[in-house]
C-alpha positions as CSV (number, residue, x, y, z in Angstrom):
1,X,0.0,0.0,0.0
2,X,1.4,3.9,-1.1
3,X,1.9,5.8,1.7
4,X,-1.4,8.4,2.1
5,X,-2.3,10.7,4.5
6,X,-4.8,10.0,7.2
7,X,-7.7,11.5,5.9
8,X,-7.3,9.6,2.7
9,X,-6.7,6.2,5.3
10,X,-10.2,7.3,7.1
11,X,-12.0,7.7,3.9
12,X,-10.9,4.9,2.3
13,X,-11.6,2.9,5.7
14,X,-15.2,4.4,6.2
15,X,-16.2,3.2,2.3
16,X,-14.7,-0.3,2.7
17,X,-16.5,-0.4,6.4
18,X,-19.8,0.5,4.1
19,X,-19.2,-1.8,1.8
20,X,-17.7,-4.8,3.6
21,X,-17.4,-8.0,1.4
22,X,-16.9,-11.1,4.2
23,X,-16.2,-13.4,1.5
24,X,-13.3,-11.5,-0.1
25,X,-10.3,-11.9,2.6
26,X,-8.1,-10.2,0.5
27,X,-10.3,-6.6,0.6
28,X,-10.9,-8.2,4.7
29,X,-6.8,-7.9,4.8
30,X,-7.2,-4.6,2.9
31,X,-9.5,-2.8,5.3
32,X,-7.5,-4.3,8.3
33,X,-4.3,-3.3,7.1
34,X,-5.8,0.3,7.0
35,X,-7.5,0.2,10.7
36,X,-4.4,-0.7,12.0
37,X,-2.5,2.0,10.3
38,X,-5.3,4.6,11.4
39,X,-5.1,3.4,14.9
40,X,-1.3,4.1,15.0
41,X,-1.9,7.2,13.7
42,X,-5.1,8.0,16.0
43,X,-3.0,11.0,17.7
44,X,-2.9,12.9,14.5
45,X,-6.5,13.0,13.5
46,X,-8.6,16.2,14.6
47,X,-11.2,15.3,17.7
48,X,-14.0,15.3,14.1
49,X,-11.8,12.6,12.2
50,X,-11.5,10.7,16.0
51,X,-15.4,10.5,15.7
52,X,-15.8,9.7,12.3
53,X,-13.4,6.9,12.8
54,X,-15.4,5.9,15.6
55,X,-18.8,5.6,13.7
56,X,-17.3,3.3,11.1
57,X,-15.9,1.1,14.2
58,X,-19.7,0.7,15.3
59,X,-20.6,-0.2,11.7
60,X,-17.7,-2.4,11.5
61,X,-18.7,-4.3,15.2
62,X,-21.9,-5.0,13.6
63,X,-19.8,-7.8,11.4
64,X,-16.7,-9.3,13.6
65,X,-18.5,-11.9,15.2
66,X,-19.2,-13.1,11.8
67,X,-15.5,-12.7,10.6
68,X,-14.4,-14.6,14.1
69,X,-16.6,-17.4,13.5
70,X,-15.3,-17.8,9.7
71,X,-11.6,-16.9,10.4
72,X,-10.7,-17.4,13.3
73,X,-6.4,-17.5,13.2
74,X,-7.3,-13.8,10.5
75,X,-8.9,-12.8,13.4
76,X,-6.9,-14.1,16.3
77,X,-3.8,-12.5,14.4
78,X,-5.2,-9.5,13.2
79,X,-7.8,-8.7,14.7
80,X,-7.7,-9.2,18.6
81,X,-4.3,-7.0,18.5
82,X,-5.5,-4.2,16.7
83,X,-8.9,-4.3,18.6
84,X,-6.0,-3.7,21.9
85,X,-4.6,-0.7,20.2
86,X,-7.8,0.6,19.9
87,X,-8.8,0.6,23.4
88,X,-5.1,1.6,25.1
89,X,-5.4,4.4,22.3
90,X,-8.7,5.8,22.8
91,X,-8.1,5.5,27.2
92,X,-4.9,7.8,26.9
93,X,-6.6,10.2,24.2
94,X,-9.5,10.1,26.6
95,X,-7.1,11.1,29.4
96,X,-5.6,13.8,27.6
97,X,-8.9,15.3,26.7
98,X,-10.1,15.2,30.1
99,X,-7.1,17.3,31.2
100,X,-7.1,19.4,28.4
101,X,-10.8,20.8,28.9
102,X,-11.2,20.4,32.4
């Protein structure tokens, strides 16, 4: 994958998000690829692209049971770590918010 900026990664993360296709892994790899590299990155997005992100994360939890049940090492590999990330991420910019505006 080129190197893009982040709102190119978030745009291109929310359409495959919208347009999931669970029985092409490859475009599954894709979109994964691209969350992870977002998630990285989550300290340079604005608190708007943060949100945006965030509503394509709920659209996305609608379908990883279903991508659990049919790959299960993708997932375990993938999936599980990134889904870490996430959470660690969005606690310390969650932190950092709180002191910034309190």
């Amino acid at each position: 994958m080129k190197t893009l900026n982040m709102q190119d990664l978030l745009k291109q993360y929310k359409i495959d998000v919208e347009y999931i296709d669970l029985d092409d892994t490859f475009e599954l790899e894709d979109m994964f690829h691209t969350r992870s590299e977002i998630v990285k990155n989550l300290d340079k997005l604005s608190l708007d692209e943060v949100k945006e992100f965030l509503k394509a994360e709920k659209e996305l939890s609608k379908y990883l049971s279903e991508i659990k049940n049919r790959y299960k090492t993708f997932y375990k590999k993938n999936v599980e770590p990134i889904n870490k990330e996430l959470r660690n991420r969005l606690k310390i910019l969650k932190e950092h918010i709180s002191l910034v505006y309190t």
